[in-house]
N, C-alpha and C positions, 0 to 999 in steps of 0.2 A: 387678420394679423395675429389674434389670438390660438387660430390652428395650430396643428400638428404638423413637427419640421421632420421634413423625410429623412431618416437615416440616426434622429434621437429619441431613445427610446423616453418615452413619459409616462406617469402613472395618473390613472383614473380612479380616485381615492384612497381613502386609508386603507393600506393590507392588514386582512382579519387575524389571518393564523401564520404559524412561522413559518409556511409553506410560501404561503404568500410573500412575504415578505423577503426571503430568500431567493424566488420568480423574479420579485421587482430588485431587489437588488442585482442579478443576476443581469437581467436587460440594462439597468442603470451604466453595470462596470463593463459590459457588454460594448456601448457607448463609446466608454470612457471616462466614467464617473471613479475617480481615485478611489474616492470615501466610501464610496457602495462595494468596489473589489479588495477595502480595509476592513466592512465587516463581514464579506464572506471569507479573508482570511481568518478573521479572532475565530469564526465559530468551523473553522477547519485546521485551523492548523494544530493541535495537541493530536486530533487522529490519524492526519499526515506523518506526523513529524512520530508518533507512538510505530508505524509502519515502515515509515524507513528503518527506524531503530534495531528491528528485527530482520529488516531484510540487509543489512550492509551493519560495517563493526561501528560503534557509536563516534567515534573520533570523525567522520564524513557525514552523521546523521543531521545535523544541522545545516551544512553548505548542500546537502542534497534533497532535503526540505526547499529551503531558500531555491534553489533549480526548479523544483515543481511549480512552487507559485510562478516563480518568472513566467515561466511555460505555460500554465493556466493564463495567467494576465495575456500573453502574447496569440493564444490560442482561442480564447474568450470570445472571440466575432463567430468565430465558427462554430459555437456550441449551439446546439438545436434547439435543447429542450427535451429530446425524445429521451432520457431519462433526467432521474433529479441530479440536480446541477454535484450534490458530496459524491453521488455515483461515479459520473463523468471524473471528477476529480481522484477519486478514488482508483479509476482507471489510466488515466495520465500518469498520476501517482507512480504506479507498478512501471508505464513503459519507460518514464524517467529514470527508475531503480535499475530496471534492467539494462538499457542503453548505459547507462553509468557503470553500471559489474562490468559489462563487456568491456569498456574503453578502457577502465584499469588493471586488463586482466584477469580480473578473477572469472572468468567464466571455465577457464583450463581445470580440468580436472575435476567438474561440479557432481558428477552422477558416480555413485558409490556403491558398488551392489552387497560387499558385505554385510551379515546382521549383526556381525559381533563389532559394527565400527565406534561406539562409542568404548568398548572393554576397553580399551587402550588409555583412556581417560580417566585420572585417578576421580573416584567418587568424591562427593561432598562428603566432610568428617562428619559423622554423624552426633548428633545431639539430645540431652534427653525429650524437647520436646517434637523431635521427629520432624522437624518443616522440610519441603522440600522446594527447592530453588527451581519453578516450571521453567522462567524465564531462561537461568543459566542452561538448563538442560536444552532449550532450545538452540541456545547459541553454541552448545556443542555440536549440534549437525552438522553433516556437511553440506556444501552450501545448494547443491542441488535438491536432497530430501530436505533441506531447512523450506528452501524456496515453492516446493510443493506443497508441503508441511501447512505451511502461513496459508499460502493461496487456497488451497482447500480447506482445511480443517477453522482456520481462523476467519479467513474474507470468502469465502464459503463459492470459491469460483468451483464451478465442473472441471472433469479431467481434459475434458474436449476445448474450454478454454483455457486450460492452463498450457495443454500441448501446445497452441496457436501463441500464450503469451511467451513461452520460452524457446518454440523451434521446435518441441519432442513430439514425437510418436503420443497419442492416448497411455498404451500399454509401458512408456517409460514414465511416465505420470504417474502410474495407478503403482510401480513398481516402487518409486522415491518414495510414494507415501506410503507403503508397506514398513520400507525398509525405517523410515523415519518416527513411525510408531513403536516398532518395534523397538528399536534402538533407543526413544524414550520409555518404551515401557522397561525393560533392564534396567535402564540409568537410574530411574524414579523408585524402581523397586529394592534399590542395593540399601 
C-alpha cells in the first residue's frame, strides 16, 4: 500500500545540494506538482525574463516571459533530464523568443551586412565620467546581429547552433557576429 504509484514521481529523502533539489523538483512539477514548478519558476525567472529583454523591445518582455513558462509547464512530461533542467529552459526560452519575432513580424529584414550600421545612430552625449551604456548599444543592433550577438557571445551557443536556431547558413552566423562587434565596438568607442 505504501509503494510506489506508477506515473508519480516521489522522493527518497532529503535532497543534499541545489542540484538535487532542482532533479526532485523537476520530476515533482514533472507530475504535476504546482508548488515544485513555483520554485523552479522563482529560481529562473530574473534569467529568463533578463533574456527576453534583450532579445525582443521590453514593452512584450514580460507577456513573452509569461509564454515560456507556460510552455515549460506544458512541456515538462517530456523533459528527459539529459541536460540540466535552467539548460532545457534556457533553450525553450530562445525557441519561444524566436517563434514569437516571426509571428509579429519582425523577422523581415533582420540580417544587415553593413559595418557602418550603427553611424546612423546619434551617440550617447558624452559625460565627464565617461560610462558607457553596453546594454543601449546592444539594443541598437540590428535585430539579426543583436540576435547572434546574445546567442554567442552572451549564452555562448556555437555558430552551428545558432544557424539551426535561426534558419541561417554557419557562415551568415559568423558574418551577423562580425558585423555586430564591430558595429559595438564604433558605438562604444565614440
Amino acid at each position: 500500500m505504501g509503494g510506489p504509484v506508477p506515473g508519480v514521481a516521489t522522493l527518497n529523502g532529503n535532497p543534499t545540494t541545489a542540484a538535487d533539489a532542482e532533479a526532485a523538483d523537476t520530476a515533482l512539477a514533472a507530475s504535476g506538482d504546482g508548488r515544485a514548478f513555483e520554485r523552479l519558476y522563482r529560481a529562473h525567472v530574473a534569467r529568463i525574463h533578463s533574456l527576453v529583454r534583450r532579445m525582443v523591445d521590453d514593452d512584450q518582455a514580460d507577456d513573452i516571459t509569461q509564454d515560456v513558462f507556460v510552455r515549460a509547464w506544458e512541456k515538462l512530461p517530456s523533459y528527459r533530464g539529459e541536460a540540466a533542467f535552467g539548460t532545457w529552459l534556457y533553450r525553450l526560452a530562445i525557441n519561444v523568443i524566436l517563434a514569437r519575432r516571426q509571428a509579429i513580424g519582425r523577422d523581415r529584414g533582420r540580417y544587415h551586412n553593413a559595418e557602418d550600421v550603427l553611424d546612423v545612430v546619434p551617440a550617447q552625449p558624452t559625460s565627464d565620467d565617461l560610462t558607457m551604456d553596453f546594454e543601449e548599444a546592444i539594443s541598437r543592433l540590428p535585430d539579426g546581429a543583436r540576435q547572434v550577438f546574445l546567442l554567442h557571445d552572451v549564452a555562448g551557443y556555437k555558430h552551428e547552433e545558432i544557424s539551426e536556431l535561426l534558419g541561417v547558413v554557419p557562415g551568415t552566423s559568423k558574418s551577423q557576429l562580425h558585423h555586430a562587434r564591430m558595429a559595438l565596438r564604433k558605438h562604444l568607442e565614440r
